[in-house]
C-alpha positions in Angstrom: -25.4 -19.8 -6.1 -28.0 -16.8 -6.8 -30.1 -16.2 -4.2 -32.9 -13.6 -3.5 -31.0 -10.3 -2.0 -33.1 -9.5 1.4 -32.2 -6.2 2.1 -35.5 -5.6 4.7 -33.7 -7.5 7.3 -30.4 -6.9 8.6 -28.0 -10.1 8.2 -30.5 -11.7 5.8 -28.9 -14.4 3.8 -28.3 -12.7 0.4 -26.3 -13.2 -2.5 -22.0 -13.2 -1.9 -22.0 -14.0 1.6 -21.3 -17.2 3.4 -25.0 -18.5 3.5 -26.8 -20.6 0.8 -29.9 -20.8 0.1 -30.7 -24.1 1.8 -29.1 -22.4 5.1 -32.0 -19.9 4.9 -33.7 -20.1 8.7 -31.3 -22.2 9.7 -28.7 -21.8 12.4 -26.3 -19.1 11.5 -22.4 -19.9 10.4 -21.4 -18.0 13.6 -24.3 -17.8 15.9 -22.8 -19.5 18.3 -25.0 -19.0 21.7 -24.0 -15.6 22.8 -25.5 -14.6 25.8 -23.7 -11.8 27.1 -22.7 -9.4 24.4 -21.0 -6.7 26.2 -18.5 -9.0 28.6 -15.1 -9.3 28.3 -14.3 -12.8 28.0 -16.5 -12.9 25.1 -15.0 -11.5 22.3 -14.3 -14.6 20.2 -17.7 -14.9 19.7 -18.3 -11.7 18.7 -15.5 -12.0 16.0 -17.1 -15.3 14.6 -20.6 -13.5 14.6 -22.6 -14.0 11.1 -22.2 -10.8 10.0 -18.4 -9.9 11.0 -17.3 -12.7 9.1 -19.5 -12.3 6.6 -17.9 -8.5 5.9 -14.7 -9.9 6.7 -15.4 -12.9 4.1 -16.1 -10.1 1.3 -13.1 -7.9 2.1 -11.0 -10.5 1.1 -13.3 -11.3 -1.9 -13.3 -7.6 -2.9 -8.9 -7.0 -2.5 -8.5 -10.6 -4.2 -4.6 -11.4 -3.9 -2.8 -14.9 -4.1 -3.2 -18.3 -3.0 -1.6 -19.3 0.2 0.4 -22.8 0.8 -3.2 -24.8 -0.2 -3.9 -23.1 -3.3 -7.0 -22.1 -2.4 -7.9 -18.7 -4.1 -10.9 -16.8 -3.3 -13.2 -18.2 -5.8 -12.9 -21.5 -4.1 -13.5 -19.6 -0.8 -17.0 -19.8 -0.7 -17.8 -23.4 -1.7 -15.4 -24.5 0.7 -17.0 -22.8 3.4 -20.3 -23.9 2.5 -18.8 -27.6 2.9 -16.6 -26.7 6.0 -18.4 -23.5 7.9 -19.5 -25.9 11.1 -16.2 -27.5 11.4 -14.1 -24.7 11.1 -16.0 -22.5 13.3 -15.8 -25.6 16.2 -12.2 -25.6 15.7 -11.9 -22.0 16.2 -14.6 -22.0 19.2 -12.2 -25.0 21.0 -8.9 -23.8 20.8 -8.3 -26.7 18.4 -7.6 -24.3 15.0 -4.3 -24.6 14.1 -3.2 -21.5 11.4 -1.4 -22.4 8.5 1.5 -21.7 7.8 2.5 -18.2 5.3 3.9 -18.6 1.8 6.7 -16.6 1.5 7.2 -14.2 -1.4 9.8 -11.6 -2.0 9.7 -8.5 -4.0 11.9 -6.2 -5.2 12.3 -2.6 -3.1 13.2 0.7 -4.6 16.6 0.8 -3.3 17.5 -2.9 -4.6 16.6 -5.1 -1.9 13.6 -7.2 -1.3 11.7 -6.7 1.0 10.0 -10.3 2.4 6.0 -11.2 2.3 4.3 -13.9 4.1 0.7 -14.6 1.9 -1.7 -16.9 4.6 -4.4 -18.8 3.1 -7.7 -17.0 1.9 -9.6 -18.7 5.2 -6.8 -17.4 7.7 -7.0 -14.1 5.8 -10.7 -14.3 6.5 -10.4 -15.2 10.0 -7.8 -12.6 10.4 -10.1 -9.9 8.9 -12.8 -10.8 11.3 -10.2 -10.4 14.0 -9.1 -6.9 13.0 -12.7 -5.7 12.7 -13.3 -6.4 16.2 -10.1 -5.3 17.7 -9.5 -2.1 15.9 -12.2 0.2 17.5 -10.8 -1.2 20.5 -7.7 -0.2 20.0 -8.1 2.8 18.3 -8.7 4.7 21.4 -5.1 3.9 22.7 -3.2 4.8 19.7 -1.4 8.3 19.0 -3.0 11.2 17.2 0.3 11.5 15.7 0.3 8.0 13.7 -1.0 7.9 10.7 -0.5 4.1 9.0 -3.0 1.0 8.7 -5.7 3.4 10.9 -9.2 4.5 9.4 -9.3 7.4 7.7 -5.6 8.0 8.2 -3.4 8.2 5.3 0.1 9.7 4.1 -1.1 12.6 2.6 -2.9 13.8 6.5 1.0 12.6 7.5 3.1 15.0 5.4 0.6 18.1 6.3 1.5 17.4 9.8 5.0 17.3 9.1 4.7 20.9 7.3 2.8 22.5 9.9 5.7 20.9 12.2 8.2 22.9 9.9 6.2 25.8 9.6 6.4 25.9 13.5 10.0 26.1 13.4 10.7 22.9 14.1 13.2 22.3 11.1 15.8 19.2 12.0 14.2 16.4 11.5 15.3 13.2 13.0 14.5 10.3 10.6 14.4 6.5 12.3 14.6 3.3 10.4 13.6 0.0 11.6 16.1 -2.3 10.0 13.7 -5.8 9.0 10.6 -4.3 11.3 7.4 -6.6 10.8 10.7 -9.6 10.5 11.3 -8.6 14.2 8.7 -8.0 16.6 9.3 -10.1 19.8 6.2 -12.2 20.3 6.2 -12.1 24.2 6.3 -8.3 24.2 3.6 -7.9 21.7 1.1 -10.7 23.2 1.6 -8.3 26.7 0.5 -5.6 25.1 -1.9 -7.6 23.2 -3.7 -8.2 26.7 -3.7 -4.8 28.0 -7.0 -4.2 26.3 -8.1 -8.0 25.4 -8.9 -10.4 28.2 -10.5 -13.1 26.0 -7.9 -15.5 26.9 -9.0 -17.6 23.0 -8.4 -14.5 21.7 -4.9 -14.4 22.9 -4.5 -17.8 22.0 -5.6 -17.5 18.1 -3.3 -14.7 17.9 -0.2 -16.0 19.4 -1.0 -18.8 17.0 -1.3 -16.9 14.1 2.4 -15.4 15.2 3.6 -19.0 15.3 2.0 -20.5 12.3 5.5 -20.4 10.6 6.5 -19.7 6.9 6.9 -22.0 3.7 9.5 -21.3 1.1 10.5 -24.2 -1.8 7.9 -26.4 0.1 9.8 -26.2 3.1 8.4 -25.0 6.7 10.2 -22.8 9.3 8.7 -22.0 12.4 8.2 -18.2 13.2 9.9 -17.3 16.7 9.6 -13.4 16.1 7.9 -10.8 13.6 4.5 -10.1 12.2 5.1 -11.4 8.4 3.7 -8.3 6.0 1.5 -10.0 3.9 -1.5 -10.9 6.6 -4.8 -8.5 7.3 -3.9 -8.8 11.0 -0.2 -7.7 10.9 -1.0 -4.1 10.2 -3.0 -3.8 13.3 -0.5 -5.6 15.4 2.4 -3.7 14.3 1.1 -0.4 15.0 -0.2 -1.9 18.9 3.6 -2.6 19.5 4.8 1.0 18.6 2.1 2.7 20.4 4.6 2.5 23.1 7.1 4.0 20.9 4.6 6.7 20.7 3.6 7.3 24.5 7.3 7.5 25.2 7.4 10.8 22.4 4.5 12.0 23.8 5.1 11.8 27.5 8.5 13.7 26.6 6.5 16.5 24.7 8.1 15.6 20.8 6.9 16.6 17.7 6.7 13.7 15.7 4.7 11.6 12.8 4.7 7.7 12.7 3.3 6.2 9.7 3.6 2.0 10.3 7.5 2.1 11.0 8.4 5.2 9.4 8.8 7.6 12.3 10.4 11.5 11.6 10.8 13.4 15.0 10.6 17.0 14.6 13.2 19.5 16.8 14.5 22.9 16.4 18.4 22.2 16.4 20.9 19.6 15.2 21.8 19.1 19.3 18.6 18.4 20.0 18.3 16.1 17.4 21.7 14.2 17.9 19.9 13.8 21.8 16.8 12.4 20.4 18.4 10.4 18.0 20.8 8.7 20.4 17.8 8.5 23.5 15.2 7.0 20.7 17.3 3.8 19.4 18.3 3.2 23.0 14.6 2.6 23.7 13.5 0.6 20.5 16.8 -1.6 20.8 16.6 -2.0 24.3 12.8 -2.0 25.3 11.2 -3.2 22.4 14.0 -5.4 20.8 13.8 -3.9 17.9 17.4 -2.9 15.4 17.7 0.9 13.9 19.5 0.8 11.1 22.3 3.1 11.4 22.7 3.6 7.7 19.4 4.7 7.4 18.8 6.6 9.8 19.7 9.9 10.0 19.4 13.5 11.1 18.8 16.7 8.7 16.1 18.6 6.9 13.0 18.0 5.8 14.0 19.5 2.7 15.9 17.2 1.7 15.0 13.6 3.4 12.5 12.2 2.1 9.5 10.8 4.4 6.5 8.9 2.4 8.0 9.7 -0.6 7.5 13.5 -0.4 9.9 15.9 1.0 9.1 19.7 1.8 10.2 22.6 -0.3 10.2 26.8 0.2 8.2 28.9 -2.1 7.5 32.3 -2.0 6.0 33.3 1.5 5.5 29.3 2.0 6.4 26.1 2.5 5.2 23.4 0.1 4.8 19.4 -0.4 6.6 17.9 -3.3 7.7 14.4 -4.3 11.5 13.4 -3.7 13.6 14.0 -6.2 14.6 9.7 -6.3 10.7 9.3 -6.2 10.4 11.4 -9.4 13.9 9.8 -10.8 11.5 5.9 -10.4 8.7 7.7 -11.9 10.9 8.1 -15.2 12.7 4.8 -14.9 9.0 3.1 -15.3 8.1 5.0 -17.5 11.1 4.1 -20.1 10.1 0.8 -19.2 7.2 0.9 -20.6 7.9 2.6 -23.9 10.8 0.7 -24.3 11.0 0.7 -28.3 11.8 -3.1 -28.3 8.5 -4.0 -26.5 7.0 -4.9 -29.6 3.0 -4.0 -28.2 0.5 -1.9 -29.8 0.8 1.7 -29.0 -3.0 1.3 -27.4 -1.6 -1.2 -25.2 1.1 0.9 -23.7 -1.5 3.8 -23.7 -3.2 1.8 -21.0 -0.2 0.5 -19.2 0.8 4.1 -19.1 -2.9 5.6 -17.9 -2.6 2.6 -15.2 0.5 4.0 -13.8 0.0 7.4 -14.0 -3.1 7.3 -12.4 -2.1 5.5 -9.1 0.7 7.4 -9.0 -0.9 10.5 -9.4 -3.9 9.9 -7.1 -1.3 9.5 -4.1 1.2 12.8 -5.9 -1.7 15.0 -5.9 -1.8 17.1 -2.8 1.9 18.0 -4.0 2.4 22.0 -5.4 3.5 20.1 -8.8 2.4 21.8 -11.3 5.7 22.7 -13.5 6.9 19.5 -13.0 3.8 17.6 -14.1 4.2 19.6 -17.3 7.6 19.1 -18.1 6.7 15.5 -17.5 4.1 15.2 -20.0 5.9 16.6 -22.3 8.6 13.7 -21.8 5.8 11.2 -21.9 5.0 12.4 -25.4 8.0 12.6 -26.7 8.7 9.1 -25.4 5.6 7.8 -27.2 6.6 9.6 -30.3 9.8 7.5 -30.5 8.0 4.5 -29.7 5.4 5.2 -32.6 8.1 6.6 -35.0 10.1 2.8 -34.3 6.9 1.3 -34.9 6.7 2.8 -38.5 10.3 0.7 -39.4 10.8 1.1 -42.7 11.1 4.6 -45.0 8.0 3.5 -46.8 6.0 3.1 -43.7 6.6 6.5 -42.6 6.7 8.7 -45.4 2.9 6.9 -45.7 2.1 7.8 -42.6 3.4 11.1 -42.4 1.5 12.4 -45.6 -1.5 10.8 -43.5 -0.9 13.2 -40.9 -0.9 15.9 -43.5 2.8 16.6 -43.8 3.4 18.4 -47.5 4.6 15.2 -49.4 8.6 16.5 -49.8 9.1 17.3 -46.0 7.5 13.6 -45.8 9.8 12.0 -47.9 12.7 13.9 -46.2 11.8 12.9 -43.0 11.1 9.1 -43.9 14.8 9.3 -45.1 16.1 10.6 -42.0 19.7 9.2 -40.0 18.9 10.9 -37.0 18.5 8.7 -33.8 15.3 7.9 -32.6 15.3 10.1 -29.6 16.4 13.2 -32.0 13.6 12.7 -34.0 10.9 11.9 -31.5 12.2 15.8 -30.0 12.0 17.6 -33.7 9.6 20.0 -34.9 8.2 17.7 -38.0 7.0 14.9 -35.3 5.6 17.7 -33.1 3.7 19.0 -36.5 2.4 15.2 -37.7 1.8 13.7 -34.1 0.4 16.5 -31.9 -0.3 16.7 -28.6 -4.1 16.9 -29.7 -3.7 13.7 -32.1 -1.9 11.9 -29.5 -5.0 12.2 -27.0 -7.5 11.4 -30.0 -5.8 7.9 -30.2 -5.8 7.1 -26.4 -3.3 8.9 -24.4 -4.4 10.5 -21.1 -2.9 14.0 -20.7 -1.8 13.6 -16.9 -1.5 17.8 -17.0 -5.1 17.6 -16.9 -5.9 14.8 -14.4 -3.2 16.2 -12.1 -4.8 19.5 -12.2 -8.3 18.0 -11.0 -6.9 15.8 -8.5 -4.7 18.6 -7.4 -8.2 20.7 -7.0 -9.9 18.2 -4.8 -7.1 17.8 -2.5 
């Protein structure tokens, strides 16, 4: 499958995309006669143009993920394709492509529900791809400067500044809507309406209404799909944030303050009436309008200080007012960790090291632009003295660690005394002698990443 890389000539075959060597100069996967590039009614060819699906092929290479209902994964993707390019793309072309259906998946959500996935198969997440690639820019232009989720060079962090200049502003009630089961509910005719206010490619339509039909599979049974946008698929994102962009103009047209990321949407007003106004006027709209359920428990009115939006909430400092992480985002941040250096878990203390470093560093790379600093520290400081009772477990018997201790150049009697020890594990991972044999330095030499430090320079960049 290695082929000379051509990279002289834009859309040259070369090596990882959908063209073999024996394709070379031949008729491309998706060069399918297009004669008029820049008409409306031809934007299914420009989705199933060679190099769209080419990027969209290796997007789904590059973020991997499961198998859908055929067990395909995405090392199969290719030779199938090779095999099946000319049919499938005819299929598509005719109107005759019929989606598969999603396999279902469920996984668990902070709060103790499960929040429901639909996985397609690796080609309809390939088709789907090529779809959003197309679409996007050409939505982009009617979407709110004020949402933030599944958009280009949007993210969470640019969401919570705008929420604190918001504050900063004086606006300080916030009023905090939840979508009860949102990408589970999205009414199909609604969304296909909106759909064609900027497509008129009537296949294009089609293959999308298609994709919202193509069902679900759970214990090898089928259900058909008669509402939502199952999370899961490259082209939900997209979708869902067309159908709130209504949502949005509505906010807009009556002059709010407000941040939408996906279906997390905080409204920002300057008293509790005028929040009780919104909140009631708001679920009117999404229940009646867009069909949608607010979940009463959920939602709710109150401070950014306190509710939590993206996993941050704002806090006052001196003169200021600063980003932090929740308080229950830092209380999961803990629970994981004790997961990990669970003394029972019977792994080598390099193993955890790196199970540790992998956490940490997601979490922190999305923590960062938080004013942190204190708490990082007193959380590294856990951390250690976590792994110190993992380590000192490890040791088992008195023989084990009075050896080990002396290693660590404890005077021989203090070793012995310690070895001997009846304090609990935790006691002991927290005394001065473990702090004297295990240092903070000693800890890093044998593979722990200080996440004082990597906070710091994340913190720096942000």
């Amino acid at each position: 499958m290695l082929r000379e890389q051509k990279t002289g000539k834009t859309g040259c075959p070369c090596k990882g995309m959908l063209e073999t060597k024996s394709s070379k100069g031949a008729r491309s996967i998706a060069k399918l006669g297009i004669e008029e590039k820049n008409n409306v009614n031809n934007l299914l060819e420009k989705i199933l143009e060679r190099n769209n699906l080419n990027q969209a092929y290796l997007k789904v290479v590059k973020k991997k993920g499961a198998a859908g209902v055929d067990g395909m994964t995405v090392e199969q993707m290719l030779p199938y394709l090779q095999q099946n390019k000319e049919e499938l793309l005819a299929k598509i072309k005719s109107g005759k492509y019929k989606p598969a259906p999603v396999r279902r998946v469920e996984i668990p959500k902070p709060d103790g529900g499960k929040r429901k996935l639909g996985i397609p198969t690796v080609i309809d997440r390939m088709i789907q791809q090529a779809i959003v690639q197309i679409l996007q820019p050409i939505f982009e232009k009617t979407f709110s400067d004020s949402s933030y989720g599944f958009r280009p060079n949007r993210n969470a962090q640019q969401a919570i500044r705008r929420a604190k200049q918001y504050y900063e502003q004086g606006y300080n009630k916030v009023v905090d809507i939840d979508l009860a089961k949102y990408f589970d509910t999205v009414n199909h005719d609604n969304l296909i309406n909106m759909v064609r206010e900027e497509i008129k490619d009537e296949r294009v339509i089609k293959l999308i209404r298609r994709y919202l039909k193509s069902g679900v599979m759970a214990n090898g049974i089928t259900s058909q799909t008669t509402e939502g946008t199952p999370q899961g698929g490259n082209l939900s994102p997209l979708l869902s944030n067309i159908y709130l962009t209504k949502f949005d103009q509505l906010l807009e047209s009556r002059g709010h303050k407000f941040v939408r990321y996906a279906d997390d949407s905080n409204i920002y007003v300057k008293s509790k009436r005028a929040a009780q106004r919104v909140m009631v006027s708001c679920t009117k709209y999404l229940e009646n309008d867009l069909k949608l359920k607010v979940n009463q428990d959920k939602s709710k009115i109150g401070s950014p200080l306190r509710i939590k939006f993206l996993g941050f909430s704002l806090h006052k400092v001196v003169n200021k007012i600063g980003i932090r992480p929740h308080q229950k985002v830092i209380q999961r941040f803990k629970s994981k960790i004790k997961e990990l250096t669970r003394r029972s878990r019977g792994r080598s203390i390099k193993q955890i090291f790196l199970e540790i470093k992998r956490y940490t560093v997601g979490w922190l790379g999305y923590y960062a632009i938080a004013e942190m600093k204190t708490k990082v520290k007193e959380l590294n400081q856990w951390i250690r003295r976590r792994i110190r009772m993992y380590i000192w477990k490890q040791w088992k018997k008195s023989s084990a660690r009075f050896r080990n201790l002396k290693q660590l150049g404890l005077p021989r009697a203090k070793a012995w005394e310690y070895a001997n020890t009846r304090l609990g594990y935790w006691r002991i991972a927290g005394s001065v002698i473990l702090h004297r044999s295990l240092t903070d330095k000693y800890l890093v030499t044998i593979g722990y990443d200080d996440i004082t430090k990597r906070y710091e320079a994340l913190h720096l960049n942000h």
